[in-house]
N, C-alpha and C positions, 0 to 999 in steps of 0.2 A: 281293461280292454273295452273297446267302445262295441256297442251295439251294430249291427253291420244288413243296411236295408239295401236291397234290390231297388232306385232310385227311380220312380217315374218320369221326375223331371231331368235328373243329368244321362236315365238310359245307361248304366252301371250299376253295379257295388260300391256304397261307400256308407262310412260312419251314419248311423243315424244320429236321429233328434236326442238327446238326454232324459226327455220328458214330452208328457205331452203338450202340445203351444196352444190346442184349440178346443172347444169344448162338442158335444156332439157326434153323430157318425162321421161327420165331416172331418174331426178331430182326429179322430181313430184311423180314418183312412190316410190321414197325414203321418200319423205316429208309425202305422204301418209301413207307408210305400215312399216318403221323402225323406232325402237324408238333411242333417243339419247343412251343408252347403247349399242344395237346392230351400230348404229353408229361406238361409239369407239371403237368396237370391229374389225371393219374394219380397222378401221385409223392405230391402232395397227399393224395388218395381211398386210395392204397396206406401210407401215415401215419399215417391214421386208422383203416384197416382192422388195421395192428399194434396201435396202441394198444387199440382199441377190443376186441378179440378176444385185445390179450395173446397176440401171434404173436412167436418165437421165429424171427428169416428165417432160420437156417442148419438148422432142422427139417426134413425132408425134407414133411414133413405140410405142414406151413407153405408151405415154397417151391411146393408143389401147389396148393396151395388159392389163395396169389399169384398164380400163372400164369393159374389159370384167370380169377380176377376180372379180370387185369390184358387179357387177351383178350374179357372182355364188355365191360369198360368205354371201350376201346378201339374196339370195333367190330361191338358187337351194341347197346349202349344197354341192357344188360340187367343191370348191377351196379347194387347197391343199398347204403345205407348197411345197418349192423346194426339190427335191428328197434326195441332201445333208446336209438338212437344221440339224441344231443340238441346242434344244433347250437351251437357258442359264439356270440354275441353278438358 
């Protein structure tokens, strides 16, 4: 039976994460309060925010700028795609 979090980002109950994905407080608040679907909803939006920006993750700039997105879009509703971003079809 799977772990069952209170989901910041989808605002429900659902299966949590299996493990932890991030290291730090920041990790633990993840482990805690996102479930594996809002997870991959990140991974997803964090994919695209490489691509699209041409991010470099082992950049220290980069891994900065990741953390912080991956903290709005997780739990403020406040990430955004890139201004030019144009969705695929």
């Amino acid at each position: 039976m799977s772990r069952m979090v209170q989901c910041a980002k989808l605002g429900k109950e659902a299966p949590g994460l299996e493990r932890p994905t991030y290291p730090g407080d920041l990790g633990k608040k993840i482990w805690l309060n996102i479930s594996q679907e809002g997870w991959d909803e990140w991974v997803r939006h964090q994919t695209m925010l490489i691509n699209e920006y041409r991010l470099t993750p082992v950049d220290p700039k980069a891994r900065k700028f990741l953390e912080e997105e991956m903290e709005k879009f997780l739990f403020t509703g406040d990430a955004a795609p890139p201004p030019d971003f144009v969705a695929p079809d």
